[in-house]
C-alpha positions in Angstrom: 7.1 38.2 1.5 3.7 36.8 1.1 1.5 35.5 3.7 -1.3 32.8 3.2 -3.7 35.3 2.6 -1.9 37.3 -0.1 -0.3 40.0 2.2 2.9 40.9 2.8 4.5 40.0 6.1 7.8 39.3 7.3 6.6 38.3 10.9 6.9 34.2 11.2 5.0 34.4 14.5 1.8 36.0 12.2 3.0 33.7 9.2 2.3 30.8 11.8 -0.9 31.6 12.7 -2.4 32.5 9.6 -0.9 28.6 8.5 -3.2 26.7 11.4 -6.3 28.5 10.6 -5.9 27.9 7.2 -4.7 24.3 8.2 -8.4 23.8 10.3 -10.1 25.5 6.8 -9.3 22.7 5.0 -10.0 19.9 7.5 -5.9 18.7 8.1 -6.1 20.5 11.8 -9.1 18.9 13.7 -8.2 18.8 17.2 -6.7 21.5 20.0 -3.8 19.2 20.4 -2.5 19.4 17.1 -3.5 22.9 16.4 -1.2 24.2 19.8 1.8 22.2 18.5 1.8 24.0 15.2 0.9 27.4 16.8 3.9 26.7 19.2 6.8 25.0 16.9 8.7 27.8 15.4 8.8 26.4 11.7 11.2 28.2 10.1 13.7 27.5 12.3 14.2 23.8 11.0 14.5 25.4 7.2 17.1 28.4 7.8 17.7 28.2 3.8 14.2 28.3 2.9 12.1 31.6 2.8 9.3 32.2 5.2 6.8 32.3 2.8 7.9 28.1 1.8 8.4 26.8 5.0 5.0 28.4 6.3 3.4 27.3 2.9 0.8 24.4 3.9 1.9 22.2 0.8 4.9 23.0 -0.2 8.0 20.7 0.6 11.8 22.1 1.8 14.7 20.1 0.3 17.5 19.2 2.8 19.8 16.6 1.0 20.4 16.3 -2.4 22.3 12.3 -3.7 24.9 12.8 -5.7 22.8 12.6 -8.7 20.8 15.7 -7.8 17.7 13.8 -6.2 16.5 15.1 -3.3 16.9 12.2 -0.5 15.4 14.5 2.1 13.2 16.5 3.1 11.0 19.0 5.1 7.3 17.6 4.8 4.7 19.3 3.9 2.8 21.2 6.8 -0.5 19.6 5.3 0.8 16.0 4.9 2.2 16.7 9.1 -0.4 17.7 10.5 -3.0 14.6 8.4 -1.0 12.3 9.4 -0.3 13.3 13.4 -4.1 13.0 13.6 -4.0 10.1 12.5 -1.8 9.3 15.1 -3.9 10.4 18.0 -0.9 11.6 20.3 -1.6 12.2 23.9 0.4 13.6 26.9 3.0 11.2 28.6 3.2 8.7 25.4 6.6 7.2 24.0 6.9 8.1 20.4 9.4 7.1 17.6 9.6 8.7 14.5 11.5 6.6 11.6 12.2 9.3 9.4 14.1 12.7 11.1 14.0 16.3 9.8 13.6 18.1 12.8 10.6 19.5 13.2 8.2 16.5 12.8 9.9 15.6 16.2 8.6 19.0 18.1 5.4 18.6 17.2 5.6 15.2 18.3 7.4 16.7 21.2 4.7 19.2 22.0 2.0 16.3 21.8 3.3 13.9 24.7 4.2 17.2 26.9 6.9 16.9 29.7 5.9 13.5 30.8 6.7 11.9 26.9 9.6 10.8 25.1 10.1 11.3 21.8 12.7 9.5 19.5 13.6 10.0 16.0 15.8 8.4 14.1 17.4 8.1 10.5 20.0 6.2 8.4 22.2 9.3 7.4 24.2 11.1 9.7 24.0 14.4 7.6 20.1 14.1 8.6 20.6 13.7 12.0 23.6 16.0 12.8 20.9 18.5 11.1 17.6 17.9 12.8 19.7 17.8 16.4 21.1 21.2 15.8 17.4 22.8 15.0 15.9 20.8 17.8 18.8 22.1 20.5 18.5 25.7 18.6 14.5 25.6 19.1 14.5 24.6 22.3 13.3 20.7 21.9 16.5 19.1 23.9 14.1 16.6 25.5 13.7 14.9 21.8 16.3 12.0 21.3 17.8 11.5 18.2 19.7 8.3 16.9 21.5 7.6 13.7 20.8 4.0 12.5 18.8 1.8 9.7 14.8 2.0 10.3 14.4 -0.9 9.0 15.6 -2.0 12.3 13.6 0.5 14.8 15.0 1.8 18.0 14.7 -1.4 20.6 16.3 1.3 23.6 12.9 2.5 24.0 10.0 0.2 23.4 7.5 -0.2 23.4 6.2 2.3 22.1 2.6 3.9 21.9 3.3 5.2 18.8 5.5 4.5 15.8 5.2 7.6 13.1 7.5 6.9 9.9 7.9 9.8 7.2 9.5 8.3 4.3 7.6 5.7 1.6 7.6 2.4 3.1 7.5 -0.8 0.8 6.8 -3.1 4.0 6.5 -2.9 7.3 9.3 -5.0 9.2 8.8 -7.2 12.3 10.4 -4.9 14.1 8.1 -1.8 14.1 5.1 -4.6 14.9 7.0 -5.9 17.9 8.2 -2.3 19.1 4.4 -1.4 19.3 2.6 -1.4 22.8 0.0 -3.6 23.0 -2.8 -1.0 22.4 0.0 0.6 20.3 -0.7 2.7 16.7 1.6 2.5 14.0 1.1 5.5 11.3 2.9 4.7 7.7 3.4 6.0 4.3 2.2 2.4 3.0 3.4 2.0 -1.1 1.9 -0.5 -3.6 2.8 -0.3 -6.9 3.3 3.4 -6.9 0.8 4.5 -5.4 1.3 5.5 -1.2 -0.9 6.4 1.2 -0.6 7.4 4.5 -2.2 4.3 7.0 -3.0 4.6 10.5 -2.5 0.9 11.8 -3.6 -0.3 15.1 -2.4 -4.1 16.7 -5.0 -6.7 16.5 -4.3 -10.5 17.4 -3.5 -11.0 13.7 -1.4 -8.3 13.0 -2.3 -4.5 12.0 -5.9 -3.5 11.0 -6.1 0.1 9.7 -8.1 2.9 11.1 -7.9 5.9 8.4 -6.0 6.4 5.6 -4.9 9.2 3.2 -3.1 10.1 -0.5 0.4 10.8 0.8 4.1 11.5 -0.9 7.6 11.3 0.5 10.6 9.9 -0.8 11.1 6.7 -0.7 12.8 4.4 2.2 16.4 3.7 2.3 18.6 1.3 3.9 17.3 -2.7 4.2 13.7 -1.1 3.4 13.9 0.1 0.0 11.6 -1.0 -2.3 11.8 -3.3 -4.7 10.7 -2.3 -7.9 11.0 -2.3 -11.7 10.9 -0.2 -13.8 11.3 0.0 -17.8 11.0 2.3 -20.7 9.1 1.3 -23.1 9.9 4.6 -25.6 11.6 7.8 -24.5 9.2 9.6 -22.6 6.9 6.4 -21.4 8.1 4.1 -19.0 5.6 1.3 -17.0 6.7 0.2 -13.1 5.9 -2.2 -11.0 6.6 -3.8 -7.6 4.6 -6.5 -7.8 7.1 -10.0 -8.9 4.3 -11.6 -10.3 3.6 -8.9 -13.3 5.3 -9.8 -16.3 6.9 -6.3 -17.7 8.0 -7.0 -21.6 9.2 -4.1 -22.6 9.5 -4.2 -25.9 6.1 -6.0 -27.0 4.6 -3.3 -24.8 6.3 -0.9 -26.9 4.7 -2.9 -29.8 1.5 -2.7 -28.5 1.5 1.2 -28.1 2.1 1.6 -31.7 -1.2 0.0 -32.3 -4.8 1.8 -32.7 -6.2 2.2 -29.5 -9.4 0.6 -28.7 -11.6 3.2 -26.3 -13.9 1.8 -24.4 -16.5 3.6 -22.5 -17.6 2.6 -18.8 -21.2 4.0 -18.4 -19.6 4.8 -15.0 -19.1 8.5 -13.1 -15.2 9.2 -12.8 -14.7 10.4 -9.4 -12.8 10.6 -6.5 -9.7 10.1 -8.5 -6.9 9.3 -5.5 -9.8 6.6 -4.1 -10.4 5.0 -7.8 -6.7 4.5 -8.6 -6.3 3.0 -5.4 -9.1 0.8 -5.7 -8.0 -0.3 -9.1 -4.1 -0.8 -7.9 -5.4 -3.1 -5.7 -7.6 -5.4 -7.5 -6.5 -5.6 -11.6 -5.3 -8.8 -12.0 -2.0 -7.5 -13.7 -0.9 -4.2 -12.5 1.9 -1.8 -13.1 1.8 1.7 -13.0 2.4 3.6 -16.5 3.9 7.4 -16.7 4.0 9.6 -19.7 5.8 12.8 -20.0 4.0 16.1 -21.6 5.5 15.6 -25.2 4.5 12.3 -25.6 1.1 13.5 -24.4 0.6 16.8 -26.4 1.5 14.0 -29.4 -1.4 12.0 -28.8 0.3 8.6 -28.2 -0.9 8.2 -24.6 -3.8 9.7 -22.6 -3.4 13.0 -20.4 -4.2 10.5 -17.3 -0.5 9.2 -17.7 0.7 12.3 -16.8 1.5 11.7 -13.0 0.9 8.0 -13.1 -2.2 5.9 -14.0 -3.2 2.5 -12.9 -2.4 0.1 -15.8 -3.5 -3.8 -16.5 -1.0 -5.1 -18.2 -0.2 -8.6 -20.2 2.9 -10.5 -22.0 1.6 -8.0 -25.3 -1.1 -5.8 -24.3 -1.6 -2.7 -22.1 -4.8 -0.9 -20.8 -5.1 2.3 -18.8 -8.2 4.6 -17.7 -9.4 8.0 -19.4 -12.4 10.2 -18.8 -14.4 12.2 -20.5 -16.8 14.8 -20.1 -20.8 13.2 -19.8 -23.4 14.7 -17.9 -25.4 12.0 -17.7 -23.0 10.6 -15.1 -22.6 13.9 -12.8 -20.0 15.5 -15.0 -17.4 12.8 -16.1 -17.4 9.3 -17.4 -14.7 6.8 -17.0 -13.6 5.2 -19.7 -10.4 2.7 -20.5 -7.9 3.0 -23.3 -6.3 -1.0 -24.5 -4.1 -1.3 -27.0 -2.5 -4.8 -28.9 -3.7 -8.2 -29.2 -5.6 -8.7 -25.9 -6.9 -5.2 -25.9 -10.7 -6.8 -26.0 -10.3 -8.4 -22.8 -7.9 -6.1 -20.9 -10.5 -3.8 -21.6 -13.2 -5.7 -20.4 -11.3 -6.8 -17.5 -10.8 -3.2 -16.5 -14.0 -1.4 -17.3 -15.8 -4.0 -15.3 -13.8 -3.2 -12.5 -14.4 0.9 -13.2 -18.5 0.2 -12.9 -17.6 -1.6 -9.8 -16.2 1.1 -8.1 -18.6 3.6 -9.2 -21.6 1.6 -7.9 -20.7 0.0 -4.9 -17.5 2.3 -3.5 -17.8 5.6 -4.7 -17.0 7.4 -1.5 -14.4 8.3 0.4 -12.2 6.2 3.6 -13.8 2.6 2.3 -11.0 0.2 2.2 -10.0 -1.1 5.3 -6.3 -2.4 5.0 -5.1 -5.5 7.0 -0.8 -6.5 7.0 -0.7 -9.7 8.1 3.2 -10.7 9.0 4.9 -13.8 8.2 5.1 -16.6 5.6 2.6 -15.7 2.7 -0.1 -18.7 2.6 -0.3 -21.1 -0.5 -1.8 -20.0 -2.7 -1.4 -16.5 -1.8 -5.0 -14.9 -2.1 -5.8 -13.1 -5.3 -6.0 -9.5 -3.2 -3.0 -10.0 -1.0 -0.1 -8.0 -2.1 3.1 -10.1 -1.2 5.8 -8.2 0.7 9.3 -9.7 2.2 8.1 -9.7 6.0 3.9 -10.3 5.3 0.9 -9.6 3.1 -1.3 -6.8 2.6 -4.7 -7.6 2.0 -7.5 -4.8 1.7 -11.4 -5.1 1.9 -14.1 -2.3 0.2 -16.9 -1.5 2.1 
């Protein structure tokens, strides 16, 4: 079995430490707090079917339910992506925490966070998930953790406030109920998705709503229950499909189609490519006609689409026309350039559209942790503003510094 470092070891307790110090090299450890509840949670314990070399793996995921269809449902998050997002959370001794979102072992280090004088709550919409995570918390020795089976859409009222609300599966919106479970001085920490793209958002209560205070690239699988998203997706030709969760974008699949079939027009930013998780984000949130466009590896070994469609690309979008970003190498602009591929009738001004936006970025936002997100809940205003993203329970607006 093979440690971290390369070595062989069988020893979970070495396995363990070798996964915080490598978890404080790269910056996702940066408190005592947080380091002492990984060094003390036995990991492997909440993934019995998983060998010690995975569940001790900073990045690697442990599946624990499959759907019928052979999607995983559920699982074991990354040790990374846990221990980024419980600093975000800035736990301390004697708080009341719920997770939305159980596992098992999320909950002990939540557990280990508020000490003695805490309570921790986790809950879930399956029973499987439940049944399971209260077995490896008893078997671990984290009794103290309460665990309830119900829709977290709805949160746990038996327990609020609550100083902190954690939730570890994709969230499309944020319902009233995890704003009004908060504490005043409450922080809610969120796997926030727009168009599908997610990032994990630490959200503090202001007198308008939520303001965020960090945020982060992020993956888990999506919500269920009354919080799944809604989305749409289509095919446009085996091997290429273009999503969106946004009910304003216009997806016509077919004159899409049409319009990949057309010579692409290339058009070259001037700007440095960059930062790539911060531009997409950037550029999901302010083309005026986004969906998100995926390509599989045939269709990109056959030239049709770009390699940046590989694991999803930002795409501005029209009734006929579709554009999407590329790079290339240029070392006049530090190493890469960005550049935009358009294709069919309104390819000129999709183009222009977007590589106006791409010089943007690169000269006014070209750093990391700029956007500051706001949800504001309630009725959407009239007319909604051109940032806001429209959800069912509020907006999400975001500002660049």
């Amino acid at each position: 079995m093979t440690a971290i470092d390369g070595s062989t070891v069988r020893n979970p307790d070495v396995l363990r430490e070798d996964m915080v110090r490598a978890l404080r090299d790269q910056g996702a450890i940066t408190s005592e707090p947080v380091a002492a509840a990984f060094a003390a949670v036995p990991r492997h314990r909440f993934a019995p079917e998983a060998p010690l070399s995975i569940a001790y793996d900073l990045h690697s995921t442990v599946p624990v339910k499959k759907d019928k269809h052979g999607l995983v449902i559920s699982v074991m998050s990354a040790a990374h992506l846990q221990a980024v997002m419980l600093e975000q959370a800035g736990i301390e001794p004697g708080m009341t925490v719920l997770e939305i979102g159980s596992g098992g072992v999320n909950a002990a280090y939540l557990q280990e966070l508020v000490g003695p004088g805490g309570q921790v709550t986790t809950v879930d919409i399956d029973r499987d998930i439940i049944d399971r995570a209260r077995m490896c918390l008893d078997e671990a020795g984290y009794t103290q953790v309460k665990t309830v089976v119900a829709d977290g859409e709805s949160g746990v009222p038996d327990g609020a406030p609550y100083d902190r609300v954690i939730v570890t599966a994709a969230a499309w919106d944020i319902p009233p109920s995890w704003i009004s479970g908060l504490a005043e001085k409450g922080r809610l920490v969120v796997p926030l998705t727009v168009c599908g793209t997610t990032r994990s958002i630490a959200f503090d209560r202001d007198e308008d709503g939520l303001i965020s205070r960090s945020y982060g690239l992020a993956h888990f699988v999506p919500m269920q229950g009354d919080g799944a998203a809604e989305e749409r997706k289509v095919m446009l030709r085996d091997g290429v499909v273009v999503r969106t969760d946004d009910g304003r974008v216009s997806l016509n699949a077919r004159a899409l189609d049409r319009a990949l079939g057309t010579p692409q027009l290339v058009r070259w930013s001037g700007a440095a490519y960059d930062l790539p998780d911060e531009l997409d984000l950037y550029l999901t949130l302010n083309l005026s006609s986004v969906a998100r466009l995926h390509a599989d590896k045939e269709v990109i070994e056959r030239g049709l689409v770009e390699a940046s469609a590989r694991l999803g690309v930002p795409a501005l979008v029209s009734e006929d026309s579709i554009a999407y970003r590329t790079r290339r190498a240029n070392e006049e602009t530090g190493g890469y350039e960005s550049g935009v591929i358009a294709h069919g009738p309104q390819a000129e001004a999709l183009a222009d559209e977007y590589s106006n936006l791409l010089r943007r970025w690169a000269h006014d936002h070209r750093r990391r942790g700029v956007a500051t997100f706001r949800y504001l809940p309630g009725p959407a205003p009239s007319p909604l503003p051109q940032d806001a993203v429209l959800r069912r329970h509020g907006i999400i607006t975001a500002t660049w510094r």
